[in-house]
N, C-alpha and C positions, 0 to 999 in steps of 0.2 A: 775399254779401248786398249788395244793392243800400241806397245809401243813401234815406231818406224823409223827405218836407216834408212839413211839417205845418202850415196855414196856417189862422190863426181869419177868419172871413167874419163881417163886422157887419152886411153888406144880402143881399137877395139878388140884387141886381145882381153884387156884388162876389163871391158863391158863382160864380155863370154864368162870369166873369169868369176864377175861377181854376180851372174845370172845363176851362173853353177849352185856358188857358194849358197846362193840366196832359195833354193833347194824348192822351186815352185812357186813361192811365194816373193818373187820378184816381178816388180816395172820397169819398163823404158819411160823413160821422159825426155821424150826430145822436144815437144812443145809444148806440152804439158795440159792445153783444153781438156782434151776427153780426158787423159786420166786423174784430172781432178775434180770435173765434171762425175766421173764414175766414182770416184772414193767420197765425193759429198754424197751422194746416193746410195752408198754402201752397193755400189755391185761389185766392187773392190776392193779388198781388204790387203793390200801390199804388207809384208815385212821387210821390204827392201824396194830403194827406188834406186835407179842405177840413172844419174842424169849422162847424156850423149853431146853434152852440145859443146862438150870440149873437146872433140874426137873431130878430127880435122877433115876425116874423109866424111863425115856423118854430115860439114854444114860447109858443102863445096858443092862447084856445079863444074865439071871436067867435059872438055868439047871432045869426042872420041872423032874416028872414020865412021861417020855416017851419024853420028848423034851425039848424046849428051848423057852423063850418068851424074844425076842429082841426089846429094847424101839426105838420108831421110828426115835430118834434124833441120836441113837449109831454109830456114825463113821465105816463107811464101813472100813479102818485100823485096829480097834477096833475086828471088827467081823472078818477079816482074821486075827489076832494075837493069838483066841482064842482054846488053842490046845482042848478040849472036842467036841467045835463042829464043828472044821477042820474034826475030827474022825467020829463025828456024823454025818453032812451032806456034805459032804465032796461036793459035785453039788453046795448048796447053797452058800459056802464060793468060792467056784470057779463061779458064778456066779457073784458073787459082786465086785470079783477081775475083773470082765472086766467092771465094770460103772466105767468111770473117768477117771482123771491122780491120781498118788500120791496125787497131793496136795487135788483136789478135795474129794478122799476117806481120808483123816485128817479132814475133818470137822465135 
């Protein structure tokens, strides 16, 4: 067993940054199921995890003109709690409300 870093990214310059460094053998974890799901299973063998969930733009949900840009780490919780775009896509928050249990859409 190979040893693994695990490194919190606060920008997401500083994510890019340690993906670089991390020379292919890097993850994202932003909610972390599958790729711990895949690393118990070995289809993943990471030397570097890069967690996202402190990168602000990564666990936000931004109303634009004409829509919503949701960061990739945002808690599926998160995005069913939000009443503008329950209204706006009312499919997509019903869609996310079926991945997971509770606990798994809190992350």
């Amino acid at each position: 067993m190979t040893d693994i870093q695990y490194k919190v990214a606060k920008t997401v310059r500083e994510a890019a940054s340690l993906m670089a460094a991390a020379k292919g053998k890097g993850r994202i974890l932003a909610g972390g199921t599958d790729l711990l799901v895949q690393m118990k299973a070995g289809m993943v063998a990471p030397g570097t995890i890069v967690d996202v969930k402190k990168i602000a733009e990564m666990v936000s949900i931004v109303e634009k003109k004409g829509g919503f840009t949701i960061g990739a780490a945002t808690p599926a919780a998160v995005i069913g709690e939000h009443k503008k775009l329950r209204k706006a896509w009312p499919g997509v928050v019903e869609a996310i409300n079926l991945i997971g249990s509770t606990q798994v859409q809190g992350r």
